[in-house]
N, C-alpha and C positions, 0 to 999 in steps of 0.2 A: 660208595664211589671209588672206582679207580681210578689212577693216572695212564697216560699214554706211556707206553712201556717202551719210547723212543726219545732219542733227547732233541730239541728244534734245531740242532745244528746238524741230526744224521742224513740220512737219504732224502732226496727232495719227492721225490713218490714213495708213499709209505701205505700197502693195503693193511687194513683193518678188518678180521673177521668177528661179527656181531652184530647188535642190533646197533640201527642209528641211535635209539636212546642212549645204551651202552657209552656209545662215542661222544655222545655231548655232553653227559655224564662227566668221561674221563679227558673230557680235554677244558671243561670247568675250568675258570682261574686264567689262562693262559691268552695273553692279549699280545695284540690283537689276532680276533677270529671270525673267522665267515662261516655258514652253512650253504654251499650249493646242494641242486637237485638234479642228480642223473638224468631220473626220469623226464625232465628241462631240457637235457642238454644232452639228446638224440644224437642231433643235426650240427651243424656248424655253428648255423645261426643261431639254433638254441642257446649253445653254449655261449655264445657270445652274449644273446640278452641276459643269461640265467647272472653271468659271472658280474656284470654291467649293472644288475639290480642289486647283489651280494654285495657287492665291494661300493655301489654307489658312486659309479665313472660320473664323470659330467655330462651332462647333457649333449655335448657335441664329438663324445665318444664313437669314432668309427663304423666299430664293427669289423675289423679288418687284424691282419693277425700283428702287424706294428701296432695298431693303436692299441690292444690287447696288453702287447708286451710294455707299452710306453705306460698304459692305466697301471699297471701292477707296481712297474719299477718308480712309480710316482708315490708307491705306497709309503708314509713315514716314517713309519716302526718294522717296516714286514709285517711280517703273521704267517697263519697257519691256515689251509681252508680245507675245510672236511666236506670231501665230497660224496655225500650220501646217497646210495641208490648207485656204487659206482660203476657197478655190473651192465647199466644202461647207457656208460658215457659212449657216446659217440657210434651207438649200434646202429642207426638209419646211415652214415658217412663212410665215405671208402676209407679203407685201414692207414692210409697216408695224412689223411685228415689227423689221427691221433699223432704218428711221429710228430708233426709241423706241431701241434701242440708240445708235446715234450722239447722240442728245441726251443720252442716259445721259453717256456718254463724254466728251463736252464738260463736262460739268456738272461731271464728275470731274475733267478737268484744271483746269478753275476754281478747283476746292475744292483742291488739290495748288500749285498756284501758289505759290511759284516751282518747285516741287520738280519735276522732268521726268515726264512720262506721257504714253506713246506707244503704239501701238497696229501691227506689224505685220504685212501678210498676205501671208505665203507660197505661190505657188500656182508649182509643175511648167512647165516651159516650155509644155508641149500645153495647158495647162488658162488659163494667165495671161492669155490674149485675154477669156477669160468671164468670169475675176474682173475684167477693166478692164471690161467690159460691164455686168457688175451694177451697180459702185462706179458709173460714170459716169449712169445708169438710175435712181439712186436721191441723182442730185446730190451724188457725193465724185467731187472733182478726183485 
C-alpha cells in the first residue's frame, strides 16, 4: 500500500494516474472519505445523484448547484472524495457545466476552511493523458 503523494491541505483537484484499486489502496486511513463514479456522473444530473448517494445528502437534497455547494459545506470534518473513472466526469454535459462545478468546489473548500476538502481524479494509465487534456482545456493545473 501506498499513500497519496499529496498532502489534504494542497490543491483541491488533484488527478491520479492508476488504477482505482491503487487509489483506494493509497488513500486507506484518511477520514473522511467518499468513492464517486465517473462513469455516474456523465450528466449534470448524474453527478448530482452519484455525489448525493456518496456523501448521503438528506433526502430533500436539491439537485441544484446551491444545494450541492450547501450539501458539501454542511460536511463536519471535510474529507477527501476520489473520483474514480474521472476521465468520464461530465462527457455527455457542455464544458461549462464543469467550470460551474470547479467554482462549486472552491466555494466549498472556503466554507470548510480550515477543515481539509479535496477533490481526487482517478483515471487508468491509457485514459490519464485525456483527463490532463480536459483539466488543462478548462484552466486546472
Amino acid at each position: 500500500m501506498t499513500e497519496l503523494p499529496f498532502p489534504a491541505d494542497g490543491p483541491l483537484v488533484q488527478p491520479w494516474q492508476g488504477s482505482a484499486a491503487a487509489l483506494v489502496d493509497a488513500a486507506a486511513g484518511q477520514a473522511p472519505l467518499w468513492w464517486l463514479r465517473g462513469s455516474r456522473m456523465r450528466t449534470r444530473r448524474g453527478l448530482m445523484d452519484e455525489w448525493a448517494a456518496a456523501a448521503q445528502f438528506p433526502p430533500h437534497f436539491g439537485g441544484t448547484w446551491d444545494a450541492l455547494r450547501d450539501a458539501l459545506s454542511e460536511l463536519p470534518e471535510g474529507g477527501t472524495f476520489l473520483l474514480l473513472e474521472a476521465d468520464q466526469l461530465l462527457q455527455e454535459a457542455p464544458p461549462e457545466t464543469f467550470v460551474t462545478l470547479l467554482a462549486v468546489l472552491r466555494e466549498v473548500r472556503e466554507d470548510l476552511a480550515p477543515r481539509p476538502f479535496r477533490v481526487v481524479l482517478q483515471a487508468e494509465p491509457a485514459r490519464y493523458s485525456t483527463l490532463l487534456q480536459g483539466l488543462r482545456a478548462l484552466g486546472v493545473d
